[in-house]
C-alpha positions as a Markdown table, in Angstrom:
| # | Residue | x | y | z |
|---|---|---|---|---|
| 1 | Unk | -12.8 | 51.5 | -37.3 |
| 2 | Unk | -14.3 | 48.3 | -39.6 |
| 3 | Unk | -11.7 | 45.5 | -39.6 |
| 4 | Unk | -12.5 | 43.1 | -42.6 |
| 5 | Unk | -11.7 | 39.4 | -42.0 |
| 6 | Unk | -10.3 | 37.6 | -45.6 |
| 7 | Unk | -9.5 | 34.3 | -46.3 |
| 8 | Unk | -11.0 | 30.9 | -47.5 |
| 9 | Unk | -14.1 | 29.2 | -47.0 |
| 10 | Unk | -15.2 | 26.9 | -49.9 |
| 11 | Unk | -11.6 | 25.4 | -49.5 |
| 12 | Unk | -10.9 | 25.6 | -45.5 |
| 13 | Unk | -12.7 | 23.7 | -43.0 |
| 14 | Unk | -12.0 | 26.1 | -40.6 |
| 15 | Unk | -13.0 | 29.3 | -42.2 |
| 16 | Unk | -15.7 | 29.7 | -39.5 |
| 17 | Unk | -13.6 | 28.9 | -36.3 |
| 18 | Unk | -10.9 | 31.2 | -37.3 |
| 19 | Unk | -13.2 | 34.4 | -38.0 |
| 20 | Unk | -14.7 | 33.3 | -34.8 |
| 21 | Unk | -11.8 | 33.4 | -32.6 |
| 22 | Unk | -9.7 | 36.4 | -34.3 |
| 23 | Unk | -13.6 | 38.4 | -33.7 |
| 24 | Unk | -13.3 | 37.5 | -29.9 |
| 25 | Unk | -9.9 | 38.5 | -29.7 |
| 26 | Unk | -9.9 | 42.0 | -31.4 |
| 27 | Unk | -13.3 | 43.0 | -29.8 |
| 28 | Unk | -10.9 | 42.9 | -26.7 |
| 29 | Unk | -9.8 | 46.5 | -28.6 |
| 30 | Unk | -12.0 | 49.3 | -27.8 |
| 31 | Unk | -13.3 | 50.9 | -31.1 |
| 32 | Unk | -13.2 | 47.8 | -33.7 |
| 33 | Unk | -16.1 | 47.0 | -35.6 |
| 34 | Unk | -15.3 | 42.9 | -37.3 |
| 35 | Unk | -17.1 | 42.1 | -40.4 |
| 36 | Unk | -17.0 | 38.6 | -42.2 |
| 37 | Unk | -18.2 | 37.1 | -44.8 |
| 38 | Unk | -19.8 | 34.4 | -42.4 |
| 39 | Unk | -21.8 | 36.9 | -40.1 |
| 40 | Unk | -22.3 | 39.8 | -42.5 |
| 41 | Unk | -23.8 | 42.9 | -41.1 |
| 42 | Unk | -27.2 | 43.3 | -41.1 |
| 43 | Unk | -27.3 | 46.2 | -44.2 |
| 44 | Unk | -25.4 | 43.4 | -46.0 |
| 45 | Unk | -27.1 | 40.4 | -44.9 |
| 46 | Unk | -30.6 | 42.0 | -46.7 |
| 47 | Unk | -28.5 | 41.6 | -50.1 |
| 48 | Unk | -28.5 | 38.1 | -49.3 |
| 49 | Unk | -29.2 | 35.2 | -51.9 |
| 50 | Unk | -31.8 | 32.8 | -52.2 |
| 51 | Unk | -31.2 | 30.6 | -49.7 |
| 52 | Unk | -32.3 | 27.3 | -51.2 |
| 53 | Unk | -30.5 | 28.1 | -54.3 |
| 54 | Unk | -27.1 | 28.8 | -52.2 |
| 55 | Unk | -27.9 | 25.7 | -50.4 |
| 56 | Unk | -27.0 | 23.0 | -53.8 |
| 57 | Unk | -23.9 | 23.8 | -53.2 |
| 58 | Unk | -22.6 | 20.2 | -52.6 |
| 59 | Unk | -24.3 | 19.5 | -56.2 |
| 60 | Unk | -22.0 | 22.1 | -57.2 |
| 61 | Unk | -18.8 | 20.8 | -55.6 |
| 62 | Unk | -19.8 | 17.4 | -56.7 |
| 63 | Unk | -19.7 | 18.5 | -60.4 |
| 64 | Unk | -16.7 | 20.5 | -59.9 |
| 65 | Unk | -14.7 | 17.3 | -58.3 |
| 66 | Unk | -15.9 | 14.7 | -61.3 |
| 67 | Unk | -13.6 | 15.0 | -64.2 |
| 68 | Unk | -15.9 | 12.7 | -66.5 |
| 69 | Unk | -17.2 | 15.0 | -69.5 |
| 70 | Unk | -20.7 | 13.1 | -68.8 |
| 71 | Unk | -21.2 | 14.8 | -65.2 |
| 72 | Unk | -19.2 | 18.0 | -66.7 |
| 73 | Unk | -22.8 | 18.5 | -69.2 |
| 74 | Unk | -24.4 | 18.7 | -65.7 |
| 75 | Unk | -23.5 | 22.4 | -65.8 |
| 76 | Unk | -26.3 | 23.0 | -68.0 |
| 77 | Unk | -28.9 | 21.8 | -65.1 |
| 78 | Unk | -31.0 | 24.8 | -63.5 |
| 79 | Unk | -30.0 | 23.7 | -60.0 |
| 80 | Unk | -26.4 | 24.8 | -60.9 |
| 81 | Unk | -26.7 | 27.7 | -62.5 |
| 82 | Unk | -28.7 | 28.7 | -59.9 |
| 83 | Unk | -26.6 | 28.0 | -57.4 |
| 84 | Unk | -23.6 | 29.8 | -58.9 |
| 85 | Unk | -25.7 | 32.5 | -59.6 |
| 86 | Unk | -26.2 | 32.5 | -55.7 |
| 87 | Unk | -22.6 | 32.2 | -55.0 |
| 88 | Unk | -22.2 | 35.2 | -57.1 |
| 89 | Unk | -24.4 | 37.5 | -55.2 |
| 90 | Unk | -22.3 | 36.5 | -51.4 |
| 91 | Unk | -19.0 | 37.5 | -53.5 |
| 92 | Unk | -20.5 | 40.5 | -54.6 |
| 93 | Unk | -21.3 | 41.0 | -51.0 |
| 94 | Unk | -18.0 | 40.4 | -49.9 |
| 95 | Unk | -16.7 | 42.9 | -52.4 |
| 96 | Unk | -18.8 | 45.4 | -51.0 |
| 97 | Unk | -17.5 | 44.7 | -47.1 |
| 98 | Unk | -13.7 | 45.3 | -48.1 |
| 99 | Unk | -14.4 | 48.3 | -50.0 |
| 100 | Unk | -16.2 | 49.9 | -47.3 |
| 101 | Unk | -13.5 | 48.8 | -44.6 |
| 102 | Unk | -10.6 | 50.5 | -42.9 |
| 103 | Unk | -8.4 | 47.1 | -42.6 |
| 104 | Unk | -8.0 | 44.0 | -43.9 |
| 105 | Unk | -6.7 | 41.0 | -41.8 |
| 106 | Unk | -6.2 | 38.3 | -44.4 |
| 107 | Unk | -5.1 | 34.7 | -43.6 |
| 108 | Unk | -3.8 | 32.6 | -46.1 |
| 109 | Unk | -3.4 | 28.6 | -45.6 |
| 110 | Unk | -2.1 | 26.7 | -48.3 |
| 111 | Unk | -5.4 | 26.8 | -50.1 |
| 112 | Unk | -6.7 | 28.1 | -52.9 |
| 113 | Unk | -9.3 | 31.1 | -52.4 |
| 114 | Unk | -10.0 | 33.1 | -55.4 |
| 115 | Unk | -12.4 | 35.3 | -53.5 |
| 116 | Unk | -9.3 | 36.1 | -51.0 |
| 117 | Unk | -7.0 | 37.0 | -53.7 |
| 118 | Unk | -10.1 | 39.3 | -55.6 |
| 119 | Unk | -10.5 | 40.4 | -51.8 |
| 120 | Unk | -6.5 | 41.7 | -51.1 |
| 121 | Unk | -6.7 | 42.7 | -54.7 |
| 122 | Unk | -9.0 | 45.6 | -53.9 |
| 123 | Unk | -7.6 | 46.7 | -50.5 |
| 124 | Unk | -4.8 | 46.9 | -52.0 |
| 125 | Unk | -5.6 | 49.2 | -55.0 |
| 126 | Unk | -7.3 | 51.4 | -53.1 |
| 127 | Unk | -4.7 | 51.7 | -50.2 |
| 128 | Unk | -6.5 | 49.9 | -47.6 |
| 129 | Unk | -4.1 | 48.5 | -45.0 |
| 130 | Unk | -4.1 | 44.8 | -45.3 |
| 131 | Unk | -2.2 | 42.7 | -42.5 |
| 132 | Unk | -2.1 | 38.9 | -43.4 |
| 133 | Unk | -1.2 | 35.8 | -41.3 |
| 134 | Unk | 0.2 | 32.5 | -42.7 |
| 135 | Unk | -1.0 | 30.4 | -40.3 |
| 136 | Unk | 1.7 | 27.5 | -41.1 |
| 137 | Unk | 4.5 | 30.0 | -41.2 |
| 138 | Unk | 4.8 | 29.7 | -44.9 |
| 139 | Unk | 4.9 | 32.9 | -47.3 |
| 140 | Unk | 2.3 | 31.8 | -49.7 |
| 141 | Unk | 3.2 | 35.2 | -52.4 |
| 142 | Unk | 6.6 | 37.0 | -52.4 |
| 143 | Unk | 4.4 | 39.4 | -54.7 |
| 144 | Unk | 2.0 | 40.1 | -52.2 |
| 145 | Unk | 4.9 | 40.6 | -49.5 |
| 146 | Unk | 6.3 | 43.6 | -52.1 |
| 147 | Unk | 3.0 | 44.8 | -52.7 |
| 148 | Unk | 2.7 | 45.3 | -48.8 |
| 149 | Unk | 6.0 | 46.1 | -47.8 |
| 150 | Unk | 5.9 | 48.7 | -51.2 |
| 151 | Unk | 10.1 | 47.6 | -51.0 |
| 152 | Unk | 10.6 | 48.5 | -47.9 |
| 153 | Unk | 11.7 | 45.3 | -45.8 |
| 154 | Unk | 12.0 | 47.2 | -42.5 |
| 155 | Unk | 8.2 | 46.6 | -42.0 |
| 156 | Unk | 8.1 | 43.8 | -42.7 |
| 157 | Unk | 7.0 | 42.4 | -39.5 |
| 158 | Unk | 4.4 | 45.5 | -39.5 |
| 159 | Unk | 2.4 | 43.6 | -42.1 |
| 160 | Unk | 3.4 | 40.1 | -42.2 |
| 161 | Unk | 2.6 | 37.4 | -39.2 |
| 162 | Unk | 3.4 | 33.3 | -38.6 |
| 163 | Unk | 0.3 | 33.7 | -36.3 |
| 164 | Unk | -2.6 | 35.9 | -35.1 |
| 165 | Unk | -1.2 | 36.1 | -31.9 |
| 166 | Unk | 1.6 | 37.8 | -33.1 |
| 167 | Unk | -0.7 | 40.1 | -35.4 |
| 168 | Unk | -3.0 | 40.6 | -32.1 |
| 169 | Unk | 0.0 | 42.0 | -29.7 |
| 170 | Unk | 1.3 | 44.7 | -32.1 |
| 171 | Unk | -2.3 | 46.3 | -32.8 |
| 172 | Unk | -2.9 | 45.6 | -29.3 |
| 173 | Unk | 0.7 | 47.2 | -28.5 |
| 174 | Unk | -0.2 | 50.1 | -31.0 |
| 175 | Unk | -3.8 | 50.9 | -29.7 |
| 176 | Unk | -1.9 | 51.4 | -26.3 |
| 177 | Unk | 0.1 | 54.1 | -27.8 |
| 178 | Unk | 3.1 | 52.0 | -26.9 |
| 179 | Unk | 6.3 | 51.1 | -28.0 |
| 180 | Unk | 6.9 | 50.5 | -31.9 |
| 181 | Unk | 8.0 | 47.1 | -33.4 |
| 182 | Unk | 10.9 | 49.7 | -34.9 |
| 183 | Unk | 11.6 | 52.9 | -35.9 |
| 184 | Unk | 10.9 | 53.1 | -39.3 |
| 185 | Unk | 8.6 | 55.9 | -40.7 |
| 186 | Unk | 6.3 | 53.4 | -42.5 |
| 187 | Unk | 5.3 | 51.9 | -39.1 |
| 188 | Unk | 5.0 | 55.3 | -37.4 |
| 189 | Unk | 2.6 | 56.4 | -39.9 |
| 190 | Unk | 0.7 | 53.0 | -38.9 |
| 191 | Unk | 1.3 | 53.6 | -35.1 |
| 192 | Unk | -0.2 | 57.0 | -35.8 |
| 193 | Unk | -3.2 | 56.2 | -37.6 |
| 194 | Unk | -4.1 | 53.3 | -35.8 |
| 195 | Unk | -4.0 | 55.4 | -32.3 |
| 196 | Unk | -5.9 | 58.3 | -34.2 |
| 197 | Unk | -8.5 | 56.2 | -35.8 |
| 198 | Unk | -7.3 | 58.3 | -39.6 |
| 199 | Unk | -7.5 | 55.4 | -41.7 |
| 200 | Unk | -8.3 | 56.4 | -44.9 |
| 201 | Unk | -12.2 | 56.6 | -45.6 |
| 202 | Unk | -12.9 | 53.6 | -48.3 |
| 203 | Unk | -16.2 | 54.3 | -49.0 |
| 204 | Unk | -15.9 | 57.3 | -51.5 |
């Protein structure tokens, strides 16, 4: 079972901790596979960009961050384009790691990540489980909340989390065939195909 690990980097200082320590924690759970946009597997690390190209990106951020239309011609330089044209390759990348997933964990800080929101997007439309953490205990979306609850509130706590470590003891609890959060159908069908490894197979 591949567990996908969503959420900001261009916009979030931590981006690489985080991934860092959820990865520790979940490889604690026999079976789990944890990709990342940061350490990409190796079949999608050989997709990779240029690497000098990817690495202007502070030109890029520069240019992005300087509201004077002089710097704003800048976007014409090669240097750019190149190094969007990079960018666009890792998001392409990225893309290709959620569809090919059986789970998304998504956290979402009060940041903007266009890639994440792409990222859910997907899982979502093709019925990919997708747990998300709000790190500062603040619901970002109530549209992504109905979109994962699909209107029922009773699982709500199935799919929504104030912290990883909350997230981490009910898949932990669940891999241990033990008790559910509740009763509810929805989250049996999740106890179920968590303990049976039946997620649905993303990569038709």
């Amino acid at each position: 079972m591949t567990i996908y690990l969503a959420g900001a980097i261009e916009n979030d200082s931590s981006g690489t901790d985080w991934r860092q320590d959820y990865t520790k924690k979940l490889k604690e759970i026999n079976g789990l596979t944890i990709w990342s946009p940061i350490v990409k597997p190796q079949w999608a690390s050989n997709a990779a960009p240029d690497a000098e190209a990817y690495g202007k990106k502070t030109l890029v951020e520069n240019w992005m961050n300087d509201t004077t239309s002089t710097s704003r011609e800048l976007f014409y330089s090669k240097d750019i384009i190149d190094c969007l044209a990079a960018n666009d390759k890792i998001f392409d990348i990225c893309k290709n790691l959620v569809n090919k997933c059986d789970i998304v964990i998504a956290r979402l800080p009060d940041v903007f990540s266009y890639g994440t929101c792409c990222e859910i997007t997907i899982a979502i439309e093709r019925d990919i489980p997708v747990f998300v953490v709000f790190p500062d205990g603040k619901i970002r979306s109530i549209f992504l909340v109905g979109k994962l609850c699909k209107g029922n509130q009773n699982v709500f706590n199935t799919y929504i989390h104030n912290s990883f470590d909350s997230l981490f003891r009910m898949l932990k609890n669940i891999d241990n065939n033990g008790p559910r959060i509740d009763n509810t159908n929805d989250e049996l069908e999740v106890s179920n195909r968590w303990i049976k490894k039946t997620w649905i197979d993303a990569t038709n």
